[in-house]
Every structure is written in structure tokens, then in C-alpha cells.
C-alpha positions in Angstrom: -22.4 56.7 -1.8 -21.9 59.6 0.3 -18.2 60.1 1.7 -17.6 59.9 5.6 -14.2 61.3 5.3 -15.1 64.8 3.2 -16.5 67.2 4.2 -16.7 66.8 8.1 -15.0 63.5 8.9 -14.8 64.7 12.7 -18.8 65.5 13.2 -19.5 62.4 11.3 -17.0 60.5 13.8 -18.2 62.4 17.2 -21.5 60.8 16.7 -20.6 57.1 15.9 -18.1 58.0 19.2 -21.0 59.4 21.4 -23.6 56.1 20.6 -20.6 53.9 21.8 -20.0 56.0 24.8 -23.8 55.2 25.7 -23.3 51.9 25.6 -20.5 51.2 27.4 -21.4 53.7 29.7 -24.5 52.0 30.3 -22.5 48.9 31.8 -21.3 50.3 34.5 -23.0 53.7 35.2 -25.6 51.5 36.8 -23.4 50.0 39.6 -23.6 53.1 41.5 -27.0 53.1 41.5 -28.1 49.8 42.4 -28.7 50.4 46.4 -31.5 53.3 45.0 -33.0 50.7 42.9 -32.9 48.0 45.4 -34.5 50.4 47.8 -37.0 52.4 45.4 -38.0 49.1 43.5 -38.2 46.6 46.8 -36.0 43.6 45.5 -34.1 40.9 46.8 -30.3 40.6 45.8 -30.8 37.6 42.8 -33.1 39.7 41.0 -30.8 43.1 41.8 -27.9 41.3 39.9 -29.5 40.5 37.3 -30.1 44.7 36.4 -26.8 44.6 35.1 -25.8 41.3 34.0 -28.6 40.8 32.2 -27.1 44.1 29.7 -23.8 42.4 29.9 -24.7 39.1 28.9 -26.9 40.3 26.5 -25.1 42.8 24.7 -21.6 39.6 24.9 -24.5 37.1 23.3 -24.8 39.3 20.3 -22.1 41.5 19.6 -21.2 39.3 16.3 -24.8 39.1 15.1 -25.5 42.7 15.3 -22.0 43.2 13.1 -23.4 41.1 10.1 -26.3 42.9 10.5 -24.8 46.1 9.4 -23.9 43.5 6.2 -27.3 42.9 6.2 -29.0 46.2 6.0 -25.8 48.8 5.8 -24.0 49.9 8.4 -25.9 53.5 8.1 -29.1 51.9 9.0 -27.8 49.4 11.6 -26.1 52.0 13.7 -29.1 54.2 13.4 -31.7 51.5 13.9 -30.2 50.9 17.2 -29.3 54.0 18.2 -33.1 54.5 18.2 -34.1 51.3 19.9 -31.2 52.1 22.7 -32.7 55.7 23.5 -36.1 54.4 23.3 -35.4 51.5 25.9 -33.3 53.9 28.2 -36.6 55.9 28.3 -38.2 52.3 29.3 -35.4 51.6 31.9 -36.0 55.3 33.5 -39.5 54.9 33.5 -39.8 50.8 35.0 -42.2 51.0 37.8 -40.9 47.7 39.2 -37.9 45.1 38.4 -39.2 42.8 35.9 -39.8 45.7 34.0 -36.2 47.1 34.4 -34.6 44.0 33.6 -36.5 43.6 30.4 -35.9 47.0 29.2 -32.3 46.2 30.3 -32.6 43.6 27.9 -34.1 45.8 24.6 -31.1 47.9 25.5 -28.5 45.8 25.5 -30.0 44.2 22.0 -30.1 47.6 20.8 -26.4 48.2 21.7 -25.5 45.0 19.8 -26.9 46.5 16.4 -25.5 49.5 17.1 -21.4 49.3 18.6 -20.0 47.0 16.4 -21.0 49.4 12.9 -19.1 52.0 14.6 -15.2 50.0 13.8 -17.0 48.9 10.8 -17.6 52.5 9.6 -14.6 54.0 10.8 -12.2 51.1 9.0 -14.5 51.4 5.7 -14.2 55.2 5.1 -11.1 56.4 7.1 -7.8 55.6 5.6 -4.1 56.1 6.7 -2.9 58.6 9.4 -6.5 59.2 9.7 -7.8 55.9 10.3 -4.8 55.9 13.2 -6.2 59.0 14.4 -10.1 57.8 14.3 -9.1 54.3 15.8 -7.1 56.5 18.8 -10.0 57.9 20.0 -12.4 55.3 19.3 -10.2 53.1 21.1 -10.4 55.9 24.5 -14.3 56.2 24.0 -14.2 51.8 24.4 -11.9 51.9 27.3 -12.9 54.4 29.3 -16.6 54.5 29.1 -16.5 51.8 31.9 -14.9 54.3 33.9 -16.5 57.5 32.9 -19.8 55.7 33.9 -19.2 55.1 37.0 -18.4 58.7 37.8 -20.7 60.0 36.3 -23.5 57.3 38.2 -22.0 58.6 41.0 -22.5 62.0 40.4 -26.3 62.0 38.6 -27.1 59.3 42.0 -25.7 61.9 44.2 -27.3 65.1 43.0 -30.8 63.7 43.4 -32.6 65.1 40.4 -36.2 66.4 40.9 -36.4 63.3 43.2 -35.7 60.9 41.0 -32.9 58.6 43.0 -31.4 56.3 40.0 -33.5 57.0 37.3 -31.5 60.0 35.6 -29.2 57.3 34.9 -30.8 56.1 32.1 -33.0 59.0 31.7 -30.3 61.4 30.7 -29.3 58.8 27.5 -32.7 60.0 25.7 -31.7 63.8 24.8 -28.5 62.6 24.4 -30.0 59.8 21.8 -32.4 61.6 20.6 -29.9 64.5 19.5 -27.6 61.9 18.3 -30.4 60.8 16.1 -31.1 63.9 14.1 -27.5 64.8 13.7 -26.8 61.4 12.3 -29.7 61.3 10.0 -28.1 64.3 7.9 -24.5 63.2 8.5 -24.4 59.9 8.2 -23.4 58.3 5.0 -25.5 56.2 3.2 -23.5 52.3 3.4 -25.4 49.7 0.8 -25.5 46.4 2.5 -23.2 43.6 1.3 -24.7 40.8 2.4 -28.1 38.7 0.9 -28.5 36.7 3.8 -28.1 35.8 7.8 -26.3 32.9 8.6 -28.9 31.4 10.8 -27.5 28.2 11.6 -24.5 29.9 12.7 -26.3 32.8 14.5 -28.3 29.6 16.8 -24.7 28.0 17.1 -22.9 31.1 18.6 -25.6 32.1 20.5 -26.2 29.0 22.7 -22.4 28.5 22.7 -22.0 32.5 24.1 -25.0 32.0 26.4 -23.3 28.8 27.7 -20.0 30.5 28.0 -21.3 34.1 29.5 -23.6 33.0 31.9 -21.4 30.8 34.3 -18.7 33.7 34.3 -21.7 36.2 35.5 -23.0 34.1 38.1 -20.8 31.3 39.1 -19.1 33.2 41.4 -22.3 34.4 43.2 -23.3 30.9 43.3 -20.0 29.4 44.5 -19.2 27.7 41.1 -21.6 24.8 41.2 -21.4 21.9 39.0 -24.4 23.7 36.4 -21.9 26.2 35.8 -18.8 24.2 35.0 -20.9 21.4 33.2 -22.2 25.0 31.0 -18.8 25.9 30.8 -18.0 23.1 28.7 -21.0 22.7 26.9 -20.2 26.4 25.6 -16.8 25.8 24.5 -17.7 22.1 22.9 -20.7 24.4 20.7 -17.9 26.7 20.0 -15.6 24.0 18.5 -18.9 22.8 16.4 -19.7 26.3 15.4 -16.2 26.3 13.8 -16.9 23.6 11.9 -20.1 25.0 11.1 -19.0 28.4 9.8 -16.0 26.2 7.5 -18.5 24.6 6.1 -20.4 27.6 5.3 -17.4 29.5 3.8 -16.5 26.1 1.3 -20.2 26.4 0.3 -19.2 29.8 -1.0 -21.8 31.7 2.0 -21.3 34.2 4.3 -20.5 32.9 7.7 -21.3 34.8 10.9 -18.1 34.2 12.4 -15.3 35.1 9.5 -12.0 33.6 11.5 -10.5 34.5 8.2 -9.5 37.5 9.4 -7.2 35.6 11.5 -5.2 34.0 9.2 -2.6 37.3 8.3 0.6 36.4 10.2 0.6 37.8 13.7 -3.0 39.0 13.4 -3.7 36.5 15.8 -1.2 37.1 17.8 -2.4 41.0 18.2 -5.5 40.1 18.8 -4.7 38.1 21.7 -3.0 41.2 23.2 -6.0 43.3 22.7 -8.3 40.7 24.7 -5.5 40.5 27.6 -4.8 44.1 27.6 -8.9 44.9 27.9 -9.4 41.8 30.5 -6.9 43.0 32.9 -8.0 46.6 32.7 -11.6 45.4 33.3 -10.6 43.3 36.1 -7.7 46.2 37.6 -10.6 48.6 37.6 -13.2 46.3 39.5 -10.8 44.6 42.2 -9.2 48.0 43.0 -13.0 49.9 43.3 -14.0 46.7 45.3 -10.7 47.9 47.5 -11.0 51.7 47.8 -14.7 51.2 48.8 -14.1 47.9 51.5 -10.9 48.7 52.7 -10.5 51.8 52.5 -13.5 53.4 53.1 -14.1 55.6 49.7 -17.4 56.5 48.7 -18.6 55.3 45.2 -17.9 58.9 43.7 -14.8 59.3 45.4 -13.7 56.2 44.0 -14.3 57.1 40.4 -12.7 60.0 40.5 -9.9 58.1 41.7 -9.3 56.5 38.4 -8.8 60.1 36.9 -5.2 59.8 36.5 -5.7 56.6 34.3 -7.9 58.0 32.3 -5.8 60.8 31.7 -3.2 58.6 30.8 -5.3 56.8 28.5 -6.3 59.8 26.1 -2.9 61.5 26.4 -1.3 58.4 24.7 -4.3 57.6 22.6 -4.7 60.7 21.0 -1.1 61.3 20.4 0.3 58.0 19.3 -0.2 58.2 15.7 1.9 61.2 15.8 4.8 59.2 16.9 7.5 58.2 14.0 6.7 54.6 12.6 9.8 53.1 14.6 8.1 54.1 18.3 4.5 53.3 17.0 5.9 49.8 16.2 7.4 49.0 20.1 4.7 51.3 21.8 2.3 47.6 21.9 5.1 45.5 23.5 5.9 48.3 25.8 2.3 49.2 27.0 1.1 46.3 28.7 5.0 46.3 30.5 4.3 49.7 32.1 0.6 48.7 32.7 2.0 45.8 34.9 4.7 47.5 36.8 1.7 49.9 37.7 -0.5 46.8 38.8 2.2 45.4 40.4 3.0 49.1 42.6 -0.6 48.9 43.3 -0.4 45.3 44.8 3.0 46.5 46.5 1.2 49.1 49.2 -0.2 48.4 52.3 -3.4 47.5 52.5 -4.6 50.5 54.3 -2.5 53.3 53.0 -3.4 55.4 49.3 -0.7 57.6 48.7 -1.8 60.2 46.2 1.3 61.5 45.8 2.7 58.2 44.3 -0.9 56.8 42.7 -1.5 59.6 40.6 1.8 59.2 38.3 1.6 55.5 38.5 -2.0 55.5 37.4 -1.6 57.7 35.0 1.3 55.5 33.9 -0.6 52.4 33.9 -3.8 54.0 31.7 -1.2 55.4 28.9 0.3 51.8 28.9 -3.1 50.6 28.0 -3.6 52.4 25.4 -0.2 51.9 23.8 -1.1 48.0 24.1 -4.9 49.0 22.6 -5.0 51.0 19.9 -2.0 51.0 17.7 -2.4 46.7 17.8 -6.1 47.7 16.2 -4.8 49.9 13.6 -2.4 47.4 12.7 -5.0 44.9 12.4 -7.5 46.8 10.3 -4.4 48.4 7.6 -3.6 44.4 7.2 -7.1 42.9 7.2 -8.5 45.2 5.0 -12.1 47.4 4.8 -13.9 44.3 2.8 -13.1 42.3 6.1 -14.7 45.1 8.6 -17.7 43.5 9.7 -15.8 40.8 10.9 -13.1 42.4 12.6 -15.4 44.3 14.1 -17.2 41.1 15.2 -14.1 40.1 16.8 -13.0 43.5 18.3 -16.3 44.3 20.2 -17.0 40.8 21.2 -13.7 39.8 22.2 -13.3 42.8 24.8 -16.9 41.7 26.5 -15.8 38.2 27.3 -12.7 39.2 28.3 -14.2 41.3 30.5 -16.1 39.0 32.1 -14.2 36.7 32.1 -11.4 38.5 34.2 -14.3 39.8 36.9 -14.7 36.2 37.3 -11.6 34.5 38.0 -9.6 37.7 39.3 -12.3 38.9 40.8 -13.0 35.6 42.6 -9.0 35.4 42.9 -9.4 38.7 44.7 -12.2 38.1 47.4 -10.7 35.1 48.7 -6.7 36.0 48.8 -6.7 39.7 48.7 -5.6 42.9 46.6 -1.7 42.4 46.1 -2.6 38.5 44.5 -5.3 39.5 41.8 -2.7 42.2 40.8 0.3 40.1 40.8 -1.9 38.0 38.5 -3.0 40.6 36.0 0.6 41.7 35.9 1.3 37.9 34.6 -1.2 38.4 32.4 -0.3 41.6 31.1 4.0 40.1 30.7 2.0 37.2 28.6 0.4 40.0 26.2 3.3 42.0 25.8 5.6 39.0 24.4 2.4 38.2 22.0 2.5 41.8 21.0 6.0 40.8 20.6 5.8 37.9 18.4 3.6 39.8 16.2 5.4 42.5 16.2 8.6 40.2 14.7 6.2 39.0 12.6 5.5 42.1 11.2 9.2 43.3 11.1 10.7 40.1 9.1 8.4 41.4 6.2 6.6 37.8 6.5 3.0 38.6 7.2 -0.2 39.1 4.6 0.7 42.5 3.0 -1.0 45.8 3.9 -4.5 46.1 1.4 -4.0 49.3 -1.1 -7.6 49.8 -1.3 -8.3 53.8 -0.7 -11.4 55.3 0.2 -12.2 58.7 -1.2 -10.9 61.5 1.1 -9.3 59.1 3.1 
């Protein structure tokens, strides 16, 4: 097997990076451009909405699938496989002469993305090791976080230039160099990964499917719709299929199979407890960043690009801290998780502070850029922890876990703070994703005494070569 770690680690690691940037990109680089498409394409606001739900709910549906996948068929050919399929539907998306057609090349993409995100944890936690696995998880942690961001400025810039003409479609255009690059660099750098899986757990694949589909799509549209009784009756149905698919996949482990869903992972003391902080800390960021561009935009009258590049500082903040906190002595690296999502809230909670009409640059730019490197401090350290304790024969499914888990916080958090935020106003959705942020901290907390009395699953010794 060919080693990821010797002789370029770093060009090896820039292109798993770059195919997750796409992607999470792609959620979000499309806002900006939906009046173009509403106005090029001639469509009604239902059908609009679903341009980028439809890639959300998608891509949330089958994160976990496309993970044991890569168990499947090798990691190597997963992430390639749908690198490929996600260039060749951006090329569809760029190209859709109408909506239908857009939505369903939405769709490939978001499929493709599925295959091809979760391999990249996968492959960074089977062939890094140590201070370079901190270093590798550091940045692929910024590359998750802030692609959301970074896509909406640069939407707002590619909409705004007008290429050749072509209103929105650069958008998803300007993913097939990109992609197609990507491709030919990866083919020679790429690692060959033998699969370790026989078979798909099919029964479990149907189970977390319906139950994700139940879950997801209420979140997307309920609010649009005014929460009718469809979408809490789904509400339940999904989480009652999620209970069964529990049972499911225990059964499937005592028959000595694979399941899709390995909660296994979980079971390390304060593993669980990490996790949690990692879904809180990547809810509230996904919901600070839409209530407060909602704000900026309604209230105060910035433009989509202006607003983007208001985020800046945060994401600033968010690479300064990821990219230098394995540096830090152990001690510091240990409370860094507990005091992240602390600063991230006292930032929310200045935010939520001003007056509704007044954005004082001179006092947002350090407190953003406070608020992004207490993110990351509550991001990626908690996933390095993980991954050293769970150990590279449980990769798949922590990385099952790690890019679903993000998604459906996400969405959930648009839903209910957004929802929070339309009907009471700023300073309330942000007094409540500071609560929400204190809650993840004292998890980080508890795992973090966990860790300290010496009482959790020990660290695996297993070494990869060149790690």
C-alpha cells in the first residue's frame, strides 16, 4: 500500500482539502445567486428553495452511507469516484437550461459529495499519526468550517462580476477546472486504500435513510410552511426509525456484520461527551452566521458581498487558532475545548448587545475575530482527541459521525434559531446560541475530566508508516 504520509503528505492532504472545500462550498455559494436563477430560469419561490435544500438534504441523507462506502471499495476510489461525479454534475448544474434540471443535477451533486467528504477524515486519521494528525485535522477542521463562509463570498463575487454573461452559472461552472485538476493530481498522489468491508448493510442503509429523510426534511421546510402538523408528525416518525435503526444496527454487530452506523465509537469515556460539543459548537456557528447575514442584509442594509466580507475577521480567527493549536503545550491544548465555545459566546452575546441599527467596526472586528478562534478551539482539538482514542480501524465510522453530525446540526439550528430569530429579533437567537454554546463548553468539560482522571478507553498505539 502506498504511504500518504512519505513523501508529500502536504500535496496528498491539499487535495482531499480542496474536494471538501467544493462541497461545502457548494452549500452556500449558491445563496447569493438565487435572485439570477429565479430571474434567468422563471420560477416561483417553492421550486427556488428547493435549489439548495435539495443539496443539503441530500448530501445530510447520506453522509454515513457514502463513509462505508469507502469500506466498501477503498477510500482511494470513493473519494475519487465522487470527486468525478461532483465535477461532472457541477458542469450539469452550470449548464441546466431550466429548474427541474438544476435541482436534479443539484441532487447528483450532493450524492456525489456524500461519496466523496466523509473519506477525507477517513484518510487523514488512517495514514497521519501524532503531531501530524493534529496538524492535518487543524486545517481540515478550517476547510469544514469555513467553506460555508468562503462561499458565500466568493458567490458574491463570481455573481457580481458577471462573467461572459453568464449571471449565476460561474457558480458552479468554476468547480469543473477546479475538479478536473483535482482529478489528475489525485490519480498519481493518492494512495492506494484496499477496502475492508465485503458488504453494505442494506437493511440499515433503508433504516437511516427514511429516518434522515424524516428528520431533515421538516427542519428544511417546516419553517417555510409554518410548521404544519406533516412536519411534526415526520418529526417523530424520524426519530422513532432512528430508535429502530439502533436496534437494527445491535443486532447486526451481535450477528458478527458490519453495521452502517458503528455507535461503538461512542462508548470510550467522554467520546460522547466531545462529540456533543462538536455538534453544538458547528450548530451555533451555522445558525450565528445565517441570523447575523439575515441582519446585515434586512436591517442594515448590506449587500450580499458586503456581507461576506464581513465575516472576515471570524474567519481569520478561525485559521489563526486552527493552524496553530497543536503547537500549544499539552496542558493549553487540553482547556483550549472548554474555553472556545466560552469566548465564542461572549462574542454572540456582544453581537446581541448592540443596537439594532448600529455596526461598529472598530469593536466587531476583534470580537469576531474572537468569536471564530473560539470555534476552532471548541472544533478541532475535541476531533483530534476523538480520532487518537477511537483509533484508525474505527475511521469510517467516526467519520460517519463527524460529517453527518455537523449537517444536521446545521440544519437544525437554521430551523429553530432561525425561526427564533424572524419572530423575536437579533439579540434573542444570540442570547440563545450563547446558552447553547455555555451547554457545550461544560460537555467539553466533563470530557475533559474524563480524560484527566486517567478513566477513559486508552489512546490506540497503532502507527502508520511515516506518521
Amino acid at each position: 500500500m502506498s504511504r500518504l504520509t512519505r513523501p508529500r503528505p502536504w500535496v496528498v492532504l491539499t487535495v482531499l482539502l480542496a474536494g471538501q472545500m467544493m462541497a461545502s462550498m457548494d452549500g452556500s455559494i449558491v445563496t447569493v445567486a438565487l435572485p439570477s436563477i429565479q430571474h434567468d430560469l422563471r420560477v416561483d419561490d417553492a421550486v427556488l428553495q428547493l435549489v439548495p435544500s435539495a443539496y443539503l438534504l441530500t448530501l445530510g441523507v447520506l453522509n454515513v452511507t457514502g463513509a462505508r462506502t469507502g469500506d466498501l471499495i477503498g477510500h482511494r476510489r470513493a473519494f475519487l469516484g465522487g470527486l468525478a461525479a461532483f465535477t461532472l454534475a457541477s458542469l450539469l448544474c452550470g449548464l441546466a437550461p431550466a429548474a427541474p434540471v438544476l435541482v436534479a443535477a443539484r441532487v447528483a451533486q450532493a450524492v456525489a459529495a456524500a461519496l466523496m467528504v466523509p473519506q477525507v477524515f477517513s484518510l487523514i486519521q488512517l495514514r497521519f499519526d501524532g503531531s501530524a494528525r493534529k496538524r492535518a485535522i487543524g486545517v481540515y477542521s478550517m476547510v469544514l468550517a469555513l467553506g460555508v463562509a468562503l462561499g458565500q463570498v466568493i458567490g458574491g463575487l463570481v455573481v457580481g462580476a458577471g462573467l461572459l454573461g453568464l449571471t449565476w452559472r460561474p457558480v458552479f461552472l468554476v468547480n469543473v477546472p477546479v475538479g478536473a485538476v483535482l482529478m489528475v493530481v489525485g490519480l498519481r498522489a493518492l494512495p492506494e486504500s484496499a477496502p475492508v468491508a465485503r458488504r453494505l448493510d442494506l437493511g440499515g442503509v433503508a433504516l437511516l435513510t427514511a429516518a434522515m429523510s424524516a428528520v431533515i426534511v421538516p427542519l428544511i421546510f417546516g419553517r417555510q410552511y409554518g410548521w404544519p402538523e406533516w412536519a411534526w408528525a415526520s418529526l417523530l416518525a424520524g426519530l422513532l426509525l432512528l430508535v429502530v435503526l439502533v436496534r437494527f444496527e445491535g443486532r447486526v454487530v451481535r450477528r458478527g456484520g458490519l453495521p452502517l452506523l458503528d455507535l461503538s465509537v461512542l462508548r470510550p469515556a467522554g467520546v460522547g461527551a466531545a462529540l456533543a460539543t462538536c455538534v453544538a459548537v458547528m450548530g451555533c456557528y451555522t445558525a450565528f452566521l445565517f441570523v447575523l447575514t439575515l441582519h446585515l442584509q434586512n436591517e442594515l442594509g448590506f449587500g450580499p458581498l458586503a456581507a461576506g466580507l464581513a465575516f472576515v475577521p471570524y474567519a481569520i480567527g478561525f485559521a489563526t487558532l486552527s493552524l496553530t493549536w497543536a503547537r500549544l503545550p499539552e496542558g493549553a491544548q487540553s482547556v483550549l475545548p472548554v474555553a472556545g465555545p466560552a469566548v465564542f459566546a461572549a462574542g454572540a452575546l456582544t453581537v446581541a448587545a448592540l443596537p439594532g441599527d448600529e455596526w461598529p467596526p472598530a469593536l466587531m472586528i476583534p470580537v469576531l475575530f474572537l468569536a471564530g478562534a473560539g470555534h476552532a478551539a471548541g472544533y478541532s482539538p475535541l476531533v483530534a482527541r476523538v480520532a487518537a482514542i477511537v483509533g484508525p480501524e474505527r475511521a469510517s465510522a467516526l467519520s460517519a459521525l463527524n460529517s453527518t453530525g455537523p449537517v444536521l446540526a446545521g440544519v437544525s439550528a437554521v430551523a429553530g434559531l432561525g425561526s427564533l430569530y424572524l419572530s423575536t429579533g437579533l439579540g434573542f437567537a444570540l442570547v440563545a446560541v450563547a446558552a447553547l454554546l455555555a451547554a457545550g463548553a461544560l460537555s467539553a468539560a466533563a470530557a475533559r475530566a474524563t480524560w484527566r482522571s486517567g478513566s477513559h478507553a486508552p489512546e490506540r498505539a497503532a502507527r502508520t508508516p511515516g506518521g
